[in-house]
C-alpha positions in Angstrom: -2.4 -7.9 13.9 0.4 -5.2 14.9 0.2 -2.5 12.4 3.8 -2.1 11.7 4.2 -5.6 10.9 1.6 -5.4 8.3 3.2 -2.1 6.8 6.5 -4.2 6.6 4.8 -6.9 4.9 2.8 -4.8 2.2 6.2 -3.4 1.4 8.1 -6.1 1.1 5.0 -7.5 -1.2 5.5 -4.2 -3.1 9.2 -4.6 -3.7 8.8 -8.1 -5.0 6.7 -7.0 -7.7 9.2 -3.8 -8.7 6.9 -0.8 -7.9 8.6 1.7 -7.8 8.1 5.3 -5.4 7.1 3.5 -2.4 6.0 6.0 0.6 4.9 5.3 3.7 2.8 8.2 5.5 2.1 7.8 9.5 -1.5 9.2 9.5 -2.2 8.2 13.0 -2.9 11.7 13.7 -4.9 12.4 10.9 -7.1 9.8 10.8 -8.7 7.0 12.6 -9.0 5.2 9.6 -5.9 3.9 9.4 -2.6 3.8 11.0 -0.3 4.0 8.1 -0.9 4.6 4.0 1.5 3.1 1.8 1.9 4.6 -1.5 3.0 3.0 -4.7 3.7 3.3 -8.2 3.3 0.7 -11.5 3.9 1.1 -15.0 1.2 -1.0 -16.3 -2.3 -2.1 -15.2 -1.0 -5.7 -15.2 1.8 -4.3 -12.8 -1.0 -2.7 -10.8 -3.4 -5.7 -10.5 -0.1 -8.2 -9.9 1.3 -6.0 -6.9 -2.6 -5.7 -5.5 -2.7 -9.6 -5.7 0.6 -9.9 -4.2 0.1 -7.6 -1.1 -3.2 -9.6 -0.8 -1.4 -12.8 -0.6 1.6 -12.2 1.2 -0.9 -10.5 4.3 -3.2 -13.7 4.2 -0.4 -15.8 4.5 0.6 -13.7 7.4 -3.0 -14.0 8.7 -4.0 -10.4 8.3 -7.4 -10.1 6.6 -7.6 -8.0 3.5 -11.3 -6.2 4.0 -11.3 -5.2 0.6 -9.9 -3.9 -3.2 -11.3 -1.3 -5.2 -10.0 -0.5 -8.6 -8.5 -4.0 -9.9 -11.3 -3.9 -13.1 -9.8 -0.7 -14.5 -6.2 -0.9 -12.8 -5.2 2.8 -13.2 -5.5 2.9 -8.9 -6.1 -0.2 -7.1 -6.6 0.3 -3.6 -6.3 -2.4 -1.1 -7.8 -2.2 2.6 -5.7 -3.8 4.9 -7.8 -2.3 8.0 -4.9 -0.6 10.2 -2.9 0.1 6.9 -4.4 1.2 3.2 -2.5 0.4 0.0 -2.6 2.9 -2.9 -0.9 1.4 -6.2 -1.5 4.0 -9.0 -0.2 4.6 -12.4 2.2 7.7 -12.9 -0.8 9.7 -14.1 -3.0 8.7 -11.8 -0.8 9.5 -8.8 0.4 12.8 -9.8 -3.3 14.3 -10.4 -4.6 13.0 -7.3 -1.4 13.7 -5.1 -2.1 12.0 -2.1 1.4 12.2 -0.2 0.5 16.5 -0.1 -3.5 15.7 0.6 -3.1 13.1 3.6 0.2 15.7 5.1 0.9 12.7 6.7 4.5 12.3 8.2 6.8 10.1 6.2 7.4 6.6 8.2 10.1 4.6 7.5 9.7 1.2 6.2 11.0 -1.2 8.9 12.1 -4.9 7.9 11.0 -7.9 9.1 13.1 -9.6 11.4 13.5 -12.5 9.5 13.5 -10.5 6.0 
């Protein structure tokens, strides 16, 4: 599955659910990994665990595998493993202590729309 088109889905997931601060980091040259970290806020644990669900649907409809969540029983950071792209959706708190925009360094990608989105 094409990396970017997976980044374009988990945003799009992201936006239907309202998070809010999404960021995109290219960490190609960081990492092998991933190719790109998308970054999210939520307000609530059940805005958390909702967004996690929906970026796991949306990509199995599209028929890219979800390898994995971590997080979803406390819901303060869910993380969801996408292979080629990794999904951090955090509470405010959560994601100003751990600050992984300035930790990663990675470069800031645009999100990119689907073509029929």
């Amino acid at each position: 599955m094409d990396p970017l088109r997976v980044k374009d889905e988990v945003v799009l997931a992201l936006e239907d659910i309202k998070a809010r601060d999404i960021e995109v980091l290219d960490v190609r040259k960081l990492t092998s990994l991933c190719d790109y970290m998308v970054i999210a806020s939520a307000d609530s644990t059940r805005q958390t665990k909702a967004l996690a669900r929906n970026v796991e649907d949306r990509l199995l409809l599209l028929g890219a595998p979800v390898q994995g969540m971590e997080g979803l029983a406390g819901g303060e950071w869910i993380l969801v493993d996408a292979g080629s792209v990794v999904v951090h959706i955090m509470q405010p708190a959560a994601r100003e202590y751990y600050n992984l925009s300035e930790l990663w360094g990675g470069v800031p990608a645009q999100p990119r729309r689907a073509a029929n989105g």
